[in-house]
C-alpha angles and dihedrals in degrees: 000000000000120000089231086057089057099012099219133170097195112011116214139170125211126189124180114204123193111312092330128123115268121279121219127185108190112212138210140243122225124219098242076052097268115148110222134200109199105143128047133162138242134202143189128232138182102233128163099232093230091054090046088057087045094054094039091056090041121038124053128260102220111188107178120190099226138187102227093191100136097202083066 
């Protein structure tokens, strides 16, 4: 990924698992233009295994490429 090709200021990836918050990972410019992805989260959740089945057949995984630059 190239920032000419998406022409961002501040990359970003958001994901939104299940019924949990959004998750967003910022990302970094290079300085040839490259976008980078070092760092990411994790996170820790209390789910019965058999529910967890059940949410993951049956809501949708949305993962959505941002621009986090908050003067947009």
């Amino acid at each position: 990924m190239t920032k000419d090709f998406y022409n961002v200021i501040k990359p970003a990836v958001a994901v939104r698992f299940l019924d949990f918050p959004t998750l967003v990972v910022q990302g970094d410019l290079s300085p040839d233009g490259l976008l980078m992805f070092n760092r990411g989260k994790s996170t820790s959740f209390k789910m019965d295994s058999n529910e967890l089945k059940r949410a993951l057949e049956t809501k949708p995984f949305y993962v959505m490429f941002i621009d986090s630059n908050p003067d947009k």
